[in-house]
C-alpha positions in Angstrom: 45.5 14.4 109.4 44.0 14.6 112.8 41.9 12.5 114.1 38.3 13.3 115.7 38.2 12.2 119.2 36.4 13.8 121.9 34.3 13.5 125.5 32.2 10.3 123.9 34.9 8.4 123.2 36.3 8.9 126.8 32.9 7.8 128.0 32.8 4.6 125.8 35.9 3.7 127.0 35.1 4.4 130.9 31.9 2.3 130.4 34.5 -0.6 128.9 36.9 -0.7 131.7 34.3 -0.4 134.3 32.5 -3.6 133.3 35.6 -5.6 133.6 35.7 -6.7 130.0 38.5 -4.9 128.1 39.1 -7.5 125.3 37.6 -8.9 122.5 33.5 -9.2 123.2 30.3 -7.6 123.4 31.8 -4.1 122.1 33.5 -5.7 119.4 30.7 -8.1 118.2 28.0 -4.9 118.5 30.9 -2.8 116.3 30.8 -5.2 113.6 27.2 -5.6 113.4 26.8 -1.7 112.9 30.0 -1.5 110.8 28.5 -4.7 108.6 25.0 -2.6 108.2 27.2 0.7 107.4 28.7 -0.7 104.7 25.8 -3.1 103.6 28.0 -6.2 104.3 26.5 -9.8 105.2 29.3 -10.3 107.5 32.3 -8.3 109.2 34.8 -9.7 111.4 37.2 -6.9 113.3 40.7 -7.4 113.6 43.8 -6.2 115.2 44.7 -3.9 111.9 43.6 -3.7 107.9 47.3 -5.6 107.2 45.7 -8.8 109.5 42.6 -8.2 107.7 44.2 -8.4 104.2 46.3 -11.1 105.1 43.2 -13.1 106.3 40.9 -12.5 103.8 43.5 -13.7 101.4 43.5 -17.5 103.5 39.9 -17.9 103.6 39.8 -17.5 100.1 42.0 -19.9 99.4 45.3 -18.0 98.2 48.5 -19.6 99.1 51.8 -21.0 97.9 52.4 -20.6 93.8 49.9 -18.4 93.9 50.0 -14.5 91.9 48.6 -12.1 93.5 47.7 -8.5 91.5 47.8 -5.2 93.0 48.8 -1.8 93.0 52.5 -1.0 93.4 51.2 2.5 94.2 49.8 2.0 97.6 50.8 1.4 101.2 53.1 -1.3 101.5 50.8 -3.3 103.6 49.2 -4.4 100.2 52.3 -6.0 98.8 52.9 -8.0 102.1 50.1 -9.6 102.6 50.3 -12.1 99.8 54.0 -12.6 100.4 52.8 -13.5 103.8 51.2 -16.5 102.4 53.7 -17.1 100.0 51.7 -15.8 97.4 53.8 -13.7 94.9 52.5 -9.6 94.6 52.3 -8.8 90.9 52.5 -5.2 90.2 49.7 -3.3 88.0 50.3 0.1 86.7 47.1 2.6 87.6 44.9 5.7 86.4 46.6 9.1 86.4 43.1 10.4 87.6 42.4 8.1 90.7 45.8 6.6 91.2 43.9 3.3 91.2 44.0 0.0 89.3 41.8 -0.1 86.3 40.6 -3.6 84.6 43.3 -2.8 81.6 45.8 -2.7 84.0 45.1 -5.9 85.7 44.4 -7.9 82.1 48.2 -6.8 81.3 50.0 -8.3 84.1 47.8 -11.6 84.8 49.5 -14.7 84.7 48.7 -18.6 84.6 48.6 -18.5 88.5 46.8 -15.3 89.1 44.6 -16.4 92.3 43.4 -12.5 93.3 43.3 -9.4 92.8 43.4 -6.7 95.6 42.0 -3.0 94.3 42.8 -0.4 96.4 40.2 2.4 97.0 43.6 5.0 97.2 43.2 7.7 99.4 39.4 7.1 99.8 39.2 7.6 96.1 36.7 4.3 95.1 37.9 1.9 92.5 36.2 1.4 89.2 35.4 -2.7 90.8 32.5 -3.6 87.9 35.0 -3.8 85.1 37.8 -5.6 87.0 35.1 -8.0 88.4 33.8 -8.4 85.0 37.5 -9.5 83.9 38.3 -11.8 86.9 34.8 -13.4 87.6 34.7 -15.6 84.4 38.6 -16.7 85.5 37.5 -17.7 88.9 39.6 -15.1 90.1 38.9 -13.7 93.8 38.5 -9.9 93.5 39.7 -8.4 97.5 39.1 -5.0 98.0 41.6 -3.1 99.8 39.1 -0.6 101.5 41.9 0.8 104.3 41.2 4.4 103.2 37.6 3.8 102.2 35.3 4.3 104.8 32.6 6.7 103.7 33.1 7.0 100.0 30.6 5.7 97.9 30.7 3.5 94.4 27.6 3.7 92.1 25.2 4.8 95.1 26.7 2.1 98.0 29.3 1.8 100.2 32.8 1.1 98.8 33.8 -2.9 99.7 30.3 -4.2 98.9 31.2 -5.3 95.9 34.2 -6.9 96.2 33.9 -10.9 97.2 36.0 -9.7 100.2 37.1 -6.4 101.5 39.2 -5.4 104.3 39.4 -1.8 106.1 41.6 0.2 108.7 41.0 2.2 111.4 44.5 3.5 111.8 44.2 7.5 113.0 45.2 8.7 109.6 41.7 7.3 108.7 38.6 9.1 109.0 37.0 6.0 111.4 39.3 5.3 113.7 40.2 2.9 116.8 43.8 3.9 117.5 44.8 0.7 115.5 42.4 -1.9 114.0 40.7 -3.4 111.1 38.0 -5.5 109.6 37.1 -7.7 107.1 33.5 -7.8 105.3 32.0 -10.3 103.2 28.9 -11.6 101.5 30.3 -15.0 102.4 29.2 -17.0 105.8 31.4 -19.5 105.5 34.5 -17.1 104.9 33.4 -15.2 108.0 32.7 -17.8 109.7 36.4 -19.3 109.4 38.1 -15.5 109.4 36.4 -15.5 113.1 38.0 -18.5 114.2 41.7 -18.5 112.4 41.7 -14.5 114.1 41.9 -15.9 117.3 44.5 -18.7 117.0 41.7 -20.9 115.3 40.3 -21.9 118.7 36.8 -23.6 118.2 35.4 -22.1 121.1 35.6 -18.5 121.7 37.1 -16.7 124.6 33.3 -15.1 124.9 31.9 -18.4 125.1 34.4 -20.1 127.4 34.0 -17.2 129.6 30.6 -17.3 129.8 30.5 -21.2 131.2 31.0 -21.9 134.9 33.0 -25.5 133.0 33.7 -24.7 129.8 34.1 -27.2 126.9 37.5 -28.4 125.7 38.7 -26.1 122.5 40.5 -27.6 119.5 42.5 -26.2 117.3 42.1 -27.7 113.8 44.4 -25.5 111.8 46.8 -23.0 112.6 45.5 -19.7 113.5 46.9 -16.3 114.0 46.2 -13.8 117.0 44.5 -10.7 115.2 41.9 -10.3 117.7 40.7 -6.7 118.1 39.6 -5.6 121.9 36.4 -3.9 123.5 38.3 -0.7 124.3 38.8 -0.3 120.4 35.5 -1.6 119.4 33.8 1.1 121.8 35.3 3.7 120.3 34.7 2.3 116.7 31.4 2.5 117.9 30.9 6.0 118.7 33.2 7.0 115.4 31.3 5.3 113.1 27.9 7.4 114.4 30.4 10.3 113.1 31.3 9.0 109.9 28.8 10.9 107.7 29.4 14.3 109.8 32.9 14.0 109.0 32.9 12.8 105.2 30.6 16.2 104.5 33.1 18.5 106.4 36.2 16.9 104.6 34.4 17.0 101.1 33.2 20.6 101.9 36.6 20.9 102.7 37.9 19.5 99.7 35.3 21.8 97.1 37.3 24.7 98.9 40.7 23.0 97.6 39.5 22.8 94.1 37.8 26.0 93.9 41.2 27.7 94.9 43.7 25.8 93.0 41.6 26.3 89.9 43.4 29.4 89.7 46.9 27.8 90.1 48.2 26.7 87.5 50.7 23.3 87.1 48.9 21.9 90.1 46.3 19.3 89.6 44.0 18.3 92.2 42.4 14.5 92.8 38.7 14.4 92.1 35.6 12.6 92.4 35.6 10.1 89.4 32.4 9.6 87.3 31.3 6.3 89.4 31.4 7.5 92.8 32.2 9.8 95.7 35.0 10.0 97.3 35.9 10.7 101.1 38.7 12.2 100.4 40.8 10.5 103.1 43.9 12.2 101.3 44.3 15.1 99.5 46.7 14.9 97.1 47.9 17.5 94.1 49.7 16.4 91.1 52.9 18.9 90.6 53.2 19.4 86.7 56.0 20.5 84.6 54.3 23.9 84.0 54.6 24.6 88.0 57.7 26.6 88.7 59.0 24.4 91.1 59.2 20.1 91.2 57.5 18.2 94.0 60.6 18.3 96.4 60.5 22.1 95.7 57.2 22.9 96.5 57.0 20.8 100.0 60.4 22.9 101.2 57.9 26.1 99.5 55.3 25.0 102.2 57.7 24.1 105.0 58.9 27.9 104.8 55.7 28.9 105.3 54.7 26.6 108.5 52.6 24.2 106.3 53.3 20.4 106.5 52.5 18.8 103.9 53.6 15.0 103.0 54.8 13.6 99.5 52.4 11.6 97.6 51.9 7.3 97.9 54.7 5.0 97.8 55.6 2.8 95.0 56.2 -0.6 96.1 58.1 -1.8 94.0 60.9 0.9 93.8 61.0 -0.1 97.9 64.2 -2.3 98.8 61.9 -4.9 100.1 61.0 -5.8 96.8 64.1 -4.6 94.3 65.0 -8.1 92.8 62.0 -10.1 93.2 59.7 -11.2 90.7 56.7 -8.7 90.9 55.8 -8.8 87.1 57.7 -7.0 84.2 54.7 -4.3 83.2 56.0 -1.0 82.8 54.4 1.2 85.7 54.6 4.8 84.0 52.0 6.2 85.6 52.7 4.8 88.9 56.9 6.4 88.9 55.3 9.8 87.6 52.6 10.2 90.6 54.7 8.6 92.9 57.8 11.1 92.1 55.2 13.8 91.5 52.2 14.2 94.4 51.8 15.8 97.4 49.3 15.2 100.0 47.9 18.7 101.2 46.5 18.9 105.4 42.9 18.0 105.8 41.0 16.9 108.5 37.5 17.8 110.3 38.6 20.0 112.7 40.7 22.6 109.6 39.5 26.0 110.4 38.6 27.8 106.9 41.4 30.8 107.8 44.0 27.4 108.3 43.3 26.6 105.0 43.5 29.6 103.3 47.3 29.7 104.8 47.9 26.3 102.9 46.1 27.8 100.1 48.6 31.3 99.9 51.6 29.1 100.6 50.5 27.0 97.8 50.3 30.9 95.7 53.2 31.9 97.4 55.3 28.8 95.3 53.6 29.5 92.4 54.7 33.2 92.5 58.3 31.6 92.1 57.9 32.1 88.2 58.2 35.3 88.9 61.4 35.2 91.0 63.0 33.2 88.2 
């Protein structure tokens, strides 16, 4: 991945530090109101980084100690964490070999007596089937959080990913197509959950630094909770502004990009692409390839195959809970089958807006090269 940064993005920023006002204000509340219309949210409230965002949308909607928490062991670690961080406990759910996301089977198998959430990941930009989950949770009051870090541009039943979820929170790392160097957000269709996210962001202060700036005497803040400091800044938000006019030029080249992938590897046989599923369209944030038995060489294989050649590819997502971080904690006893098999067994291929057809026709004959291996067997 490489991220799409140019001359207007050096001119946001120039206009930033020549007003004087570098951190969070007008760049960051004019970011949110285009991200918020984007991604046909109510609210959106930046942050410092998706982990914050997670993390907050999981206080404002009430999650806390006792708690359980579901989610995807296959996913950044990030999703994991933030529960523990409120002393919530992460309960793992196995996912779809298809999407590598959580489905509502998955989630009805692992709840417990004290499930609070769940947080469904839109994996590598592929969106997650959020009707049927929200259809299982809703009737148990149970707070659906969509983890939208990788989502930014894919699309579920016609909208934006996130705007179905009762809270969702993105990232705008640089391995994401949007991004802000680091950063996140959180949207909602919730006032009073943005409302509070706004102030617990920035220590829970209950005047802003805007507003104490603007007044010659400015009032005396409180603090009536304990808040956090997840405040994003204007030289982020400006370039967040001039990425998101981007976005849709840059999900077109990476699908058109992607068609290319599946068109080729068609051909290959033992390697199985990820695809759009049947409810919506996907960004394609990664690209990542399922290595079968039928493939001449294993996963481990094939990346050392690609090294040779001057290709860098990366293996596929993490499994949390094979990580030491979470090896003897209680995260559930479901069986994750599916989650150990793409884990062990994916690759993520290069992609990103600037890939040159002729570069990805090397990554396309190193990927032929490997499977000529058979051969040399």
């Amino acid at each position: 991945m490489k991220p799409w940064l140019g001359a207007e993005e050096v001119e946001a920023l120039a206009e930033v530090i020549a007003s004087g006002w570098v951190a969070q204000g007008p760049r960051v509340a004019r970011f949110e109101d285009e991200f918020r219309v984007a991604m046909a949210s109510a609210e959106a409230v930046a942050t410092s980084n998706c982990t914050t965002a997670l993390h907050l949308a999981l206080v404002v909607a009430g999650v806390g100690a006792g708690d359980d928490v579901v989610v995807p062991s296959l996913s950044f670690i990030a999703t994991a964490n933030a529960p523990t961080y409120v002393g919530a406990r992460p309960i793992f759910a196995d996912v779809d070999d298809r999407t590598g996301n959580i489905t509502s089977d998955s989630v009805a198998a692992v709840l417990t007596e004290r499930t609070r959430a769940v947080i469904a990941v839109d994996q590598g930009g592929v969106p997650v089937d959020l009707e049927p989950i929200r259809a299982l949770c809703d009737p148990l009051g149970i707070v659906v959080i969509e983890d939208a870090a990788c989502g930014a541009g894919s699309t579920y039943h016609g909208r934006p990913v996130g705007a179905g979820a009762d809270v969702a929170a993105w990232s705008f790392h640089p391995r994401k197509l949007l991004t802000t160097g680091e950063g996140g957000m959180l949207t909602t269709r919730r006032s009073d959950w943005a409302e509070r996210a706004r102030r617990l962001r920035e220590h829970a202060m209950s005047i802003s630094a805007k507003d104490r700036q603007a007044s010659i005497l400015a009032p005396a803040e409180e603090y009536a909770e304990i808040g956090f400091n997840y405040r994003m800044t204007d030289l982020q938000a400006a370039v967040g502004i001039v990425q998101l006019g981007r976005l849709p030029e840059i999900v077109a080249q990476r699908r058109r990009l992607a068609d290319r992938y599946a068109a080729e590897l068609a051909s290959i046989e033992g390697l199985r692409p990820v695809a759009d599923p049947e409810w919506g369209t996907s960004n394609f944030q990664s690209y990542w390839v399922e290595v079968e038995p039928s493939f001449p060489v294993d996963r481990e294989g094939l990346l050392e195959a690609l090294a040779g050649a001057d290709v860098s590819a990366r293996r596929g997502i993490m499994a949390s809970h094979l990580q030491p971080a979470y090896r003897g904690r209680y995260t559930g006893e479901a069986p994750l089958p599916v989650t150990e098999r793409l884990t062990r067994d994916t690759l993520i291929l290069p992609l990103f807006h600037q890939m040159t057809d002729s570069e990805q026709e090397r990554v396309v004959e190193a990927l032929r090269g490997a499977a000529r291996l058979r051969g040399a067997a």
